[in-house]
Phi, psi and omega in degrees: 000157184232078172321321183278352134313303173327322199286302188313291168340289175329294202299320196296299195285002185248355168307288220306329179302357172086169188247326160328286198334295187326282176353282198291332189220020180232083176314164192023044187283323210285345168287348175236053181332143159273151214243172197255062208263145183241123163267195178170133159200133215183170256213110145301135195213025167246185170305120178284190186241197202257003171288303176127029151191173175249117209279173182250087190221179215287336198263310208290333197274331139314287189306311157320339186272318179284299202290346193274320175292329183308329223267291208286329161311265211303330151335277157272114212271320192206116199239146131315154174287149177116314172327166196217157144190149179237114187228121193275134208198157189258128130238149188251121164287161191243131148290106166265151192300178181267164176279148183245145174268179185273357188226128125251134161215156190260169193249176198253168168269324156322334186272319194317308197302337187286305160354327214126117188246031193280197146295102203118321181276165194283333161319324209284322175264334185059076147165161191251187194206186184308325181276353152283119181272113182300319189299300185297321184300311191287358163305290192311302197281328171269001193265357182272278191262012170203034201274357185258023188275145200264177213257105185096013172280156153217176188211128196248106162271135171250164195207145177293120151267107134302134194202025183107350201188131171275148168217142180284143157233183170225155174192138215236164173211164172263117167305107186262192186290278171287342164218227187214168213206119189309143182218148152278100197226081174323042179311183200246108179259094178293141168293319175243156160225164141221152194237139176274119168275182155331288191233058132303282145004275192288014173244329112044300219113129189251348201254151186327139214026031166242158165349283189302349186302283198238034161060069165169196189233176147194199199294344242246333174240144163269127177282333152319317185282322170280333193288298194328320200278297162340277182306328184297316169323276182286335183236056194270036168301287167302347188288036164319110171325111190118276240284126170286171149228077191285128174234104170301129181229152163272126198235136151285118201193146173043061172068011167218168178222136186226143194299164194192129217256130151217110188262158196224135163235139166283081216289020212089329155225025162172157177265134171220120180339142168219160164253077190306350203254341169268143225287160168230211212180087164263117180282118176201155157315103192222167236222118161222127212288037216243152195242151176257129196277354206114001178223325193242108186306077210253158197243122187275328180176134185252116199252133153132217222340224224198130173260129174274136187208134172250133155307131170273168172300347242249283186299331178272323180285282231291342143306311158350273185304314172301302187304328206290333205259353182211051116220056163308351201264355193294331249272156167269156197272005181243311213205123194291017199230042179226141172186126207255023163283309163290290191116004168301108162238140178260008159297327172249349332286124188204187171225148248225071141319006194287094166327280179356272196322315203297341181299308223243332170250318163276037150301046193304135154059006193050035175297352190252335194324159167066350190294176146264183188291280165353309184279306177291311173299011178262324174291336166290311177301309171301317194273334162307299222268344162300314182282338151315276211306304168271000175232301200290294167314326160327290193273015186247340172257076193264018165237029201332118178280147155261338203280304187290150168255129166272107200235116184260129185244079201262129171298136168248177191205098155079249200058217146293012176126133178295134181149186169247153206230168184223113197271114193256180184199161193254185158211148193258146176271291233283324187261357173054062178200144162238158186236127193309119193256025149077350189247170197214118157245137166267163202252000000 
């Protein structure tokens, strides 16, 4: 509505009626001027940027904010301070993608042996374990294989871990001038990896213009549709809702063939491409909020939709720690990076659901006694979505929207089902809190 027409319209007929008139027969008229005041609420009707909407990061929130005073100054010629308008706009949030190093390498069964094959050593099993300093070897392996890395370059090696379970971890570094320097590089972990043999290839198509002819891909195939079909095939183990995949491939091209990386997620009847590493830009519909300070339209808040947050290594130790410092009786009885308050290991990194353990070994006090599976995961769910709320989002947010829904997305391990599940949550201004909107989605 436009109020301050309305007001304008008022204002016109008590001129004509005269200001005696007013005076003598409206007490306290002259204490309460009539004001040019705008309410407002409408469709956006300006110029878009040349994507068609505008994202919501600190430059998009200018630019929307400028195109909304151009749009509302032609509307209203003459607004009061104080003025309001609520104007419904495509805006897109950006999910950013995981950080890529300027290097990934996976380690070899060959590099473990160079390592050592003795007992204690990373040959002997090819992958390392608690009694191994994970760190001095891969120092050692880059000062061996990459001493020609320019300086601020950086590399992410994933590596085998034991633990009760083999698992890939990473740990990424920086070329300084003379060694390499530990860096935080929130890389991307396939649930599974597999390397295409010969005869993978050959099963492919072996006739001109398929996979088997010379063993590789090249521009000529989609390698998506095969890999795709390929994993439905061979691993239907795995085919878990959620679940990756990285698959090393051969790609032929400008007269070579080079190893070549393509990851798949399972949606529920097939695997399909993805880019963990690219930012991704969800378009919806949002309320921007905006007040005229007296000169400018300026924009107070944009409400509605929702940010995507992936657990980081970051986010699983700092539950750790807490539990470790206010439920120690939780702590696990195998491994000091464990802990059954949460369900936190910061070993593969996941939280940890297996009805069993939390039964037969973290039963404190028999408080689980009697549960069904369904009752204890509501109890898992719950004690998840506090420790988000109150440890992990604090320190993953430093601007809280009230306006955005936060939907936090963290790995599980046996439970409801091995993946990633996704918890979403609100935030209250008033109450300095955010709150669990109660649902476990998978992802």
């Amino acid at each position: 509505m436009k109020k301050n027409i309305l007001f304008t319209l008022f204002a016109s007929l008590l001129f004509f009626t005269g200001c005696d008139y007013n005076e003598d027969n409206f007490e306290g008229f002259d204490d309460n001027p009539i004001e040019n005041f705008t309410q407002y609420e409408g469709e956006f009707t300006g110029d878009y940027p040349s994507d068609g909407y505008f994202l919501n990061t600190d430059e998009g929130k200018l630019a929307l904010a400028s195109a909304m005073n151009d749009m509302l100054s032609e509307l209203f010629l003459a607004s009061d301070e104080g003025s309001t308008a609520s104007i419904t706009v495509l805006v897109g949030d950006v999910t950013e993608g995981y950080e890529s190093a300027d290097i990934s390498y996976t380690l070899t069964t060959d590099d473990y042996n160079a390592m050592g094959e003795e007992n204690g050593q990373p040959g002997r099993y090819d992958n390392f374990d608690s009694n191994m300093d994970v760190n001095a070897y891969l120092l050692a392996f880059l000062a061996d294989n990459y001493a020609d890395m320019s300086v601020g370059e950086t590399i992410t090696i994933t590596y085998k871990y034991y633990a009760g379970s083999t698992s890939n971890q990473t740990l990424s570094y920086e070329r300084t001038a003379d060694s390499w320097a530990s860096v935080e590089i929130a890389s991307f972990i396939a649930d599974y990896e597999y390397t295409l043999t010969t005869e993978d290839y050959d099963s492919m198509g072996e006739e001109s213009g398929q996979p088997g002819r010379y063993d590789n891909f090249d521009s000529n195939m989609d390698a998506d549709f095969y890999l795709g079909v390929f994993l439905k095939e061979n691993f239907p183990y795995h085919a878990t809702e959620g679940a990756t995949y990285k698959v090393t491939y051969k790609y032929y091209s400008s007269g070579s063939t080079n190893d070549t990386d393509a990851f798949f997620r399972y949606n529920g009847t097939s695997w399909t491409a993805f880019d963990p590493y690219e930012d991704v830009v969800t378009v919806e519909n949002k309320v921007a909020e905006m007040v005229f300070d007296g000169s400018t339209w300026v924009l107070d808040r944009l409400a509605g939709g929702s940010l995507t947050l992936h657990f980081e290594q970051a986010d699983y130790e700092a539950l750790l720690q807490w539990s470790l410092e206010n439920k120690p009786e939780y702590k696990s009885t195998r491994y000091d990076n464990e802990e059954y308050y949460f369900g936190v290991s910061t070993y593969y990194p996941n939280i940890n659901n297996a009805y069993s353990t939390w039964r037969n070994y973290y039963n404190v006090n028999g408080e689980y006694d009697g549960l069904t599976d369904d009752q204890l995961q509501a109890i898992m769910d719950q004690r998840l979505a506090d420790g988000i709320a109150d440890i992990v989002l604090p320190q993953r947010v430093t601007e809280p929207d009230s306006g955005l829904t936060y939907i936090v997305v963290y790995t599980v391990y046996q439970g409801r089902g091995a993946g990633d599940y996704g918890m979403s949550f609100t935030y209250d201004d008033e109450m300095d809190e955010y709150t669990w909107l109660g649902n476990v989605v998978a992802q």
